[in-house]
N, C-alpha and C positions, 0 to 999 in steps of 0.2 A: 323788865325795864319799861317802865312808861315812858311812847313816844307821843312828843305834842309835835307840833307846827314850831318850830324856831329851834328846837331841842338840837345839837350839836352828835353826832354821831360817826363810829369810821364801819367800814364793813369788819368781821372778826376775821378776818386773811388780813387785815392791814390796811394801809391806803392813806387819803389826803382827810384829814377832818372835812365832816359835809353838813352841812344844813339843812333840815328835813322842811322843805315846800309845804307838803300835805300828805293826806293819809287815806286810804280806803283800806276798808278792813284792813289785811295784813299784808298789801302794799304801800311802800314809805316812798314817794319821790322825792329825791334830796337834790339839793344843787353845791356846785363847789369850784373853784379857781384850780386850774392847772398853771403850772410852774411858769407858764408862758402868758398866765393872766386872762386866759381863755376862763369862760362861764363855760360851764358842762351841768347837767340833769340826767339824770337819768332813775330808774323806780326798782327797789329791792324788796324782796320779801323781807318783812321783820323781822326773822330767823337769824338772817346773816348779818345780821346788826350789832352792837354793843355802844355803849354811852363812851361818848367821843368828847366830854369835856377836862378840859385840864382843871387838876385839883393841885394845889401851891401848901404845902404844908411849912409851917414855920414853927421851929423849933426853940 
């Protein structure tokens, strides 16, 4: 999975959709809204990652 800067991701354990900040090597810091509207950041290895955007299929 290619991560850019804006690219939409959840960790693979699950989680809130986050938005990846920026990138150094194979650290991603993403940011994201918790339930209460709070901003949170925080920096995952790329590993624990998978593509976090919703696909709409219409049949």
């Amino acid at each position: 999975m290619e991560i850019e800067i804006g690219s939409v991701v959840m960790l693979k354990s699950g989680g809130p959709a986050m938005t990846v900040k920026s990138t150094f090597g194979a650290t991603v810091t993403c940011v994201w809204q918790d339930s209460d509207g709070k901003l949170n950041e925080a920096a995952f290895d790329q590993a624990l990652l998978r593509d976090g955007s919703v696909k709409v299929l219409i049949g």
